[in-house]
C-alpha positions as a Markdown table, in Angstrom:
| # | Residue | x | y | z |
|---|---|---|---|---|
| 1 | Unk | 0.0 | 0.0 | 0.0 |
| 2 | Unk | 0.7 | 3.3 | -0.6 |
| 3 | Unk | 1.1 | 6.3 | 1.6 |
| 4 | Unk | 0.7 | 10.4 | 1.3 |
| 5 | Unk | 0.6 | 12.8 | 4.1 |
| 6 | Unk | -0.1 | 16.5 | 4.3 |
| 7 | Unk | 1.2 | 18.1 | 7.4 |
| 8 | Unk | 0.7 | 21.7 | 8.0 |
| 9 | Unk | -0.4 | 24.6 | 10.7 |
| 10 | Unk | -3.9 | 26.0 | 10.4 |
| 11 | Unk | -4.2 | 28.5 | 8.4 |
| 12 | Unk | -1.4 | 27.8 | 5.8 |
| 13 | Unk | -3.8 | 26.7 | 3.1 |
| 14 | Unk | -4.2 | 23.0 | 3.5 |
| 15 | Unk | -7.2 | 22.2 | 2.7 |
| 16 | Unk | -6.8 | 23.8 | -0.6 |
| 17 | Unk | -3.7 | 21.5 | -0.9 |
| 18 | Unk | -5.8 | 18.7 | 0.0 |
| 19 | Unk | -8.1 | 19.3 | -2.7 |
| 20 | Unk | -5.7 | 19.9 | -5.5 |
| 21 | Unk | -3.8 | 16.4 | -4.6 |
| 22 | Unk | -7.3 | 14.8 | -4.5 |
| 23 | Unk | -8.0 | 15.6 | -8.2 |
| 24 | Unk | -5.0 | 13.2 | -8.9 |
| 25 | Unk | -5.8 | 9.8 | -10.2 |
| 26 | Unk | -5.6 | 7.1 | -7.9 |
| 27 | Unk | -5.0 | 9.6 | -4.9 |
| 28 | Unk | -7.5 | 9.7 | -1.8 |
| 29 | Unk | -6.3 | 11.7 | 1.3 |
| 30 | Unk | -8.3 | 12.0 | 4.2 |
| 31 | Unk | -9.0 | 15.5 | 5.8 |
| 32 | Unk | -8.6 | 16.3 | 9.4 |
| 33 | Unk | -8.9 | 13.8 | 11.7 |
| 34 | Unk | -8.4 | 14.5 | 15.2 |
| 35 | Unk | -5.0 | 13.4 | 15.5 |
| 36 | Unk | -6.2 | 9.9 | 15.0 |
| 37 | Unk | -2.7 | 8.8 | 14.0 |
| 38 | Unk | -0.9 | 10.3 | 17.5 |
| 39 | Unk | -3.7 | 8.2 | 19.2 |
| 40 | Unk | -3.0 | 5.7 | 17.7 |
| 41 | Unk | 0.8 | 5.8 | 18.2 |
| 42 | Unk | -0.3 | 4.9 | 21.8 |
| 43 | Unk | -1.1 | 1.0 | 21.1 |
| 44 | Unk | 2.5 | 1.0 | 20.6 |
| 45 | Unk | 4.0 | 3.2 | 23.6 |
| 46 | Unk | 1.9 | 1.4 | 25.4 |
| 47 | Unk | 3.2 | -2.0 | 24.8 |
| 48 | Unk | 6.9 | -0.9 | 25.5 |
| 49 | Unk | 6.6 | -2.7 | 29.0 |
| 50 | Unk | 6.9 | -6.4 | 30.2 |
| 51 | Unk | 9.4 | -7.1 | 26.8 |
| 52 | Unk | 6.9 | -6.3 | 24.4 |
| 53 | Unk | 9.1 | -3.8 | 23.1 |
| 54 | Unk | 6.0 | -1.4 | 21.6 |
| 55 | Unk | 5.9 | -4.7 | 19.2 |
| 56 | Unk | 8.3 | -3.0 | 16.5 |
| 57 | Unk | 10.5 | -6.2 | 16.0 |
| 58 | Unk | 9.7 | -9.9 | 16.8 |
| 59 | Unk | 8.4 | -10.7 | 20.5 |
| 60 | Unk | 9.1 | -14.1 | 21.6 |
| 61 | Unk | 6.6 | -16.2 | 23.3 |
| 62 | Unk | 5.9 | -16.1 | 27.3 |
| 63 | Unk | 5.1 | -18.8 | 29.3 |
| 64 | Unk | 2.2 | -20.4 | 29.4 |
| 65 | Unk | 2.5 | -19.9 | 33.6 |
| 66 | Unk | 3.7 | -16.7 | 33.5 |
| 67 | Unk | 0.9 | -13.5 | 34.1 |
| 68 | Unk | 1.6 | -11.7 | 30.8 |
| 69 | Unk | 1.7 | -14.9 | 28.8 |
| 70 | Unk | 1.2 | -14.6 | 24.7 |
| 71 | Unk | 2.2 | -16.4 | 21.8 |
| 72 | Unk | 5.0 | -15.1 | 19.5 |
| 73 | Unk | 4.0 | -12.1 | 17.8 |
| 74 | Unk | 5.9 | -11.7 | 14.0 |
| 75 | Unk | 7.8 | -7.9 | 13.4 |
| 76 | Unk | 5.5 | -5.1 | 12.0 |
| 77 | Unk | 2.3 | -6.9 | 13.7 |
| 78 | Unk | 1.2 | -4.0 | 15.0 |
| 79 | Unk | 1.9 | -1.9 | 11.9 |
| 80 | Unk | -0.9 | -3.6 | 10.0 |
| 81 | Unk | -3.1 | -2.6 | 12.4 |
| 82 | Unk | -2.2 | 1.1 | 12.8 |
| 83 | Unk | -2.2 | 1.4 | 8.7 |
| 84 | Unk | -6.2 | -0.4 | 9.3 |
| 85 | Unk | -7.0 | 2.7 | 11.6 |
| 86 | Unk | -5.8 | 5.1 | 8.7 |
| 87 | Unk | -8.1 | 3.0 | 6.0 |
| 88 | Unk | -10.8 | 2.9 | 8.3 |
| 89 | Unk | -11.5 | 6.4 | 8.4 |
| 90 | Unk | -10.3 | 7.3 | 4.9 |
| 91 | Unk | -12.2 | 4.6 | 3.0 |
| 92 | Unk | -12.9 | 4.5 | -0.9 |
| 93 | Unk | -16.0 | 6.3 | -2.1 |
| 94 | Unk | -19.2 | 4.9 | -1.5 |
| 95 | Unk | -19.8 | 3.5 | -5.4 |
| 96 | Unk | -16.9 | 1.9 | -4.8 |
| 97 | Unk | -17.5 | 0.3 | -1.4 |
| 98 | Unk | -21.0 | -1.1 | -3.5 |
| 99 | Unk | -19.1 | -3.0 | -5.7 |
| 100 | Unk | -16.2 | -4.7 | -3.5 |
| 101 | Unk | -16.8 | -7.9 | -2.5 |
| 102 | Unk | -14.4 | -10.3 | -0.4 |
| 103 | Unk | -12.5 | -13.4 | -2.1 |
| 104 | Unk | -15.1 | -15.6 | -0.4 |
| 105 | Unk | -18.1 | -14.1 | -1.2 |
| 106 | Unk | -17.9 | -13.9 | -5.5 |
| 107 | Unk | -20.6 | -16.9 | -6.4 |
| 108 | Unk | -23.7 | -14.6 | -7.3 |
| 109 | Unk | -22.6 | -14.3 | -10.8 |
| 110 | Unk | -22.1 | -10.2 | -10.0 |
| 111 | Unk | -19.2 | -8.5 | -11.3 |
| 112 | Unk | -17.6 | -6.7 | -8.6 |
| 113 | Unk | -14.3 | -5.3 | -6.9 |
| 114 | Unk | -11.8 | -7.5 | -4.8 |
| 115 | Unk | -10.8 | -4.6 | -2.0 |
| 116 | Unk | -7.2 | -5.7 | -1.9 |
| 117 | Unk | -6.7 | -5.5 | -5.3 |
| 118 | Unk | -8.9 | -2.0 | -5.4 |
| 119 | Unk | -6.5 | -0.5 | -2.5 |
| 120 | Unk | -3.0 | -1.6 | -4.0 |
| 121 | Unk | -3.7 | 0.6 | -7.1 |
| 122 | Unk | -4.2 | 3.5 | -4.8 |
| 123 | Unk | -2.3 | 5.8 | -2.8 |
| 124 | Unk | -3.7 | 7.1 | 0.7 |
| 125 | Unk | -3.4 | 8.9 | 3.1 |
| 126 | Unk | -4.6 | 12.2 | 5.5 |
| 127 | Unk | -3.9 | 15.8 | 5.5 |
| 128 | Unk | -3.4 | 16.5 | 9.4 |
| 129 | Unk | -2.4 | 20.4 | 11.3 |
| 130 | Unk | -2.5 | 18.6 | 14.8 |
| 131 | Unk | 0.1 | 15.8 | 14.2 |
| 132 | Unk | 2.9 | 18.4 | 15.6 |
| 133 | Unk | 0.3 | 19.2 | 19.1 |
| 134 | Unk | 1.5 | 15.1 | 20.3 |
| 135 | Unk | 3.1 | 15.0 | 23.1 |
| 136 | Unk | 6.3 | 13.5 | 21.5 |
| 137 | Unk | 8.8 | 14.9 | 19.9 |
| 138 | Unk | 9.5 | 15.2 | 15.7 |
| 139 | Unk | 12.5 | 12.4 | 16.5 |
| 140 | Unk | 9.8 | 10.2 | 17.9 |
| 141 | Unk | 7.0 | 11.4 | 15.2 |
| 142 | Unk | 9.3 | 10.7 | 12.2 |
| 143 | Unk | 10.2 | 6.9 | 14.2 |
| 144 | Unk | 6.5 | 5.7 | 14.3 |
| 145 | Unk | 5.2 | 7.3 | 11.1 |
| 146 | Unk | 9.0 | 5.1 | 9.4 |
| 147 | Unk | 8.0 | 2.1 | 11.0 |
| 148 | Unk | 4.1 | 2.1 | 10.4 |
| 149 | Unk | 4.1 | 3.1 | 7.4 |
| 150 | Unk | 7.2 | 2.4 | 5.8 |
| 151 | Unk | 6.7 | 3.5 | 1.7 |
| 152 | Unk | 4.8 | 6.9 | 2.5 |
| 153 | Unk | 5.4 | 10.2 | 1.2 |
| 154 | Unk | 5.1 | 13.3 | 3.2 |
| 155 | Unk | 4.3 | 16.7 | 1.9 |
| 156 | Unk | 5.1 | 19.7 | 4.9 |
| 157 | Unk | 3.4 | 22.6 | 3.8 |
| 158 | Unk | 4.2 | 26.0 | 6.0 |
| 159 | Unk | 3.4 | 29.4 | 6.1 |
| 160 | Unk | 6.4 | 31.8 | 5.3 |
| 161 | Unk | 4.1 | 35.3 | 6.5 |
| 162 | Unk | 3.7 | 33.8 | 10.2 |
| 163 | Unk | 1.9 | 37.3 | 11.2 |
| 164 | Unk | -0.5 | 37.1 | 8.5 |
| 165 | Unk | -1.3 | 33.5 | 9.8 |
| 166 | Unk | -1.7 | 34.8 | 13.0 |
| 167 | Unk | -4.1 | 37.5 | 11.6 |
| 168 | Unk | -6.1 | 34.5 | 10.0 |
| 169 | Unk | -6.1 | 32.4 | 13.0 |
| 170 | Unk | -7.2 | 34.7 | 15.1 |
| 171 | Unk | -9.8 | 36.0 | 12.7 |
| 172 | Unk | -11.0 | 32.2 | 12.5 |
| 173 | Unk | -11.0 | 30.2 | 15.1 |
| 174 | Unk | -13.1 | 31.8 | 18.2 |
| 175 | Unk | -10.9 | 29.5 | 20.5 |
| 176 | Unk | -8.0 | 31.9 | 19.3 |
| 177 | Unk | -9.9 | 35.0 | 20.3 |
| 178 | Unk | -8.7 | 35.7 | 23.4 |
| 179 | Unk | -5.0 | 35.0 | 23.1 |
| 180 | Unk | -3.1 | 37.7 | 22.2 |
| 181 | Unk | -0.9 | 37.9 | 19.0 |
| 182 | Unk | 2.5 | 36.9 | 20.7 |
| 183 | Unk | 1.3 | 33.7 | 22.3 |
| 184 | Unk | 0.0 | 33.2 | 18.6 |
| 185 | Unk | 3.5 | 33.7 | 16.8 |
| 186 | Unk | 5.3 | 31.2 | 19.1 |
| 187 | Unk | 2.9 | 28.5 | 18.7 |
| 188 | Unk | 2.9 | 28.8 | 15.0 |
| 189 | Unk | 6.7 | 28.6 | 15.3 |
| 190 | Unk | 7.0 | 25.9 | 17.7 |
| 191 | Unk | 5.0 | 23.8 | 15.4 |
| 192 | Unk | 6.8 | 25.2 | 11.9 |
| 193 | Unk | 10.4 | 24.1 | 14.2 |
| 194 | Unk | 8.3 | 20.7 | 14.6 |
| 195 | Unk | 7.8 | 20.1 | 11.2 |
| 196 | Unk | 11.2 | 21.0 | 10.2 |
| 197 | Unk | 12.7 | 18.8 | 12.4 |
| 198 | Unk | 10.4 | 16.1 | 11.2 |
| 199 | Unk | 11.3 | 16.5 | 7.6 |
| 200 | Unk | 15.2 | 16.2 | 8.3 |
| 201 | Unk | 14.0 | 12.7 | 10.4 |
| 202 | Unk | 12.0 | 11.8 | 7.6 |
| 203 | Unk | 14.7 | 13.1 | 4.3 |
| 204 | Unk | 15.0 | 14.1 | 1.5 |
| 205 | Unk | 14.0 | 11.5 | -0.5 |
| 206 | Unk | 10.9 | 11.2 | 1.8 |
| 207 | Unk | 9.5 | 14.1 | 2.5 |
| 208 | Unk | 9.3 | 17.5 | 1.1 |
| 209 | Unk | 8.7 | 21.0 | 2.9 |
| 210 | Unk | 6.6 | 23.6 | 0.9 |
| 211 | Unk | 5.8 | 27.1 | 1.1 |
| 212 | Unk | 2.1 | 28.1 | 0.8 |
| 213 | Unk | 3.0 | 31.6 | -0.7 |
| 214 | Unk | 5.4 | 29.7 | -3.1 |
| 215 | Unk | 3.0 | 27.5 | -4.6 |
| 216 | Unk | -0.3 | 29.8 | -4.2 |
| 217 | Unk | 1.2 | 33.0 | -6.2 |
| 218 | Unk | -0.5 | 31.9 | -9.8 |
């Protein structure tokens, strides 16, 4: 499967990003979700007790006798699973979803759409402004989203003209109203020093910071 992730600030233009990348063939990135994926990063933190190691590599059996006994689990087990929670809220569009039908399930003579196949021919992902608001750092951000999802693509899209950000934020959001326009300017730069970070982690070849006055002037 493939992978492509938006991550910006609010404000920066985003969505409008989202929307372009969606007119691609074969592309489908979810919007906003809640910081689904940080949630989710917690199945793994909190497995890294008793040897399971946040299930990252191969974890030997336990004892039958012993309190936290489990069978072997293979390496990238729980990977699977956190790239599930992605397709679960990003799934294909509804006239698709009608025609898919499971390996098992193909002996009423209807033509339809294996989702396996449907899925491998397209790329997926989420556009997300919150993934930097974790409490981790980008080192740990860049680690989880290189294990979990291991052939994605990342696009960092940034605002250049923080204080007309600010401007917007504050014009926007009525949870913004009543901070004032310094405590606005640092968060918007913690969170651009976030994303920076995370695209060194990530490189190069992975991931890609953008400018939203660079690509919105025409």
């Amino acid at each position: 499967q493939r992978f492509l992730f938006i991550l910006s600030t609010g404000r920066a233009a985003s969505t409008t990003l989202l929307a372009m990348i969606n007119r691609l063939p074969n592309v489908r990135i979810g919007g906003e979700n809640n910081n689904e994926l940080y949630i989710a990063s917690k199945l793994e933190t909190n497995l890294k007790i008793q040897g399971f190691g946040g299930l990252r590599s191969e974890v030997l059996a336990r004892s039958p006798h012993d309190a936290w006994f489990h069978n072997k689990i293979p390496e990238q087990a729980m990977a699977c699973t956190i790239q599930k929670v992605l397709q679960t809220i990003n799934p294909p569009p509804e006239e698709i979803q009608q025609k898919i039908i499971s390996n098992n399930s193909s002996g009423r003579g209807m033509r339809g759409i294996n989702l396996e196949d449907y899925e491998t021919l397209q790329i997926i992902g989420a556009k997300m402004i919150r993934i930097q608001r974790g409490n981790w750092t980008a080192l740990e951000a860049s680690e989880f989203f290189k294990y979990n999802f291991p052939c994605a693509k990342y696009i960092i899209n940034t605002r250049s003209d923080i204080d007309s950000q600010v401007a917007s934020q504050k014009h926007t959001f009525k949870k913004f109203e009543g901070l004032d326009l310094a405590t606005l300017d640092s968060n918007i730069k913690h969170e651009n020093d976030f994303l920076a970070q995370f695209t060194q982690y990530m490189g190069e070849e992975t991931a890609r910071m953008i400018y939203m006055e660079e690509w919105t002037k025409n």
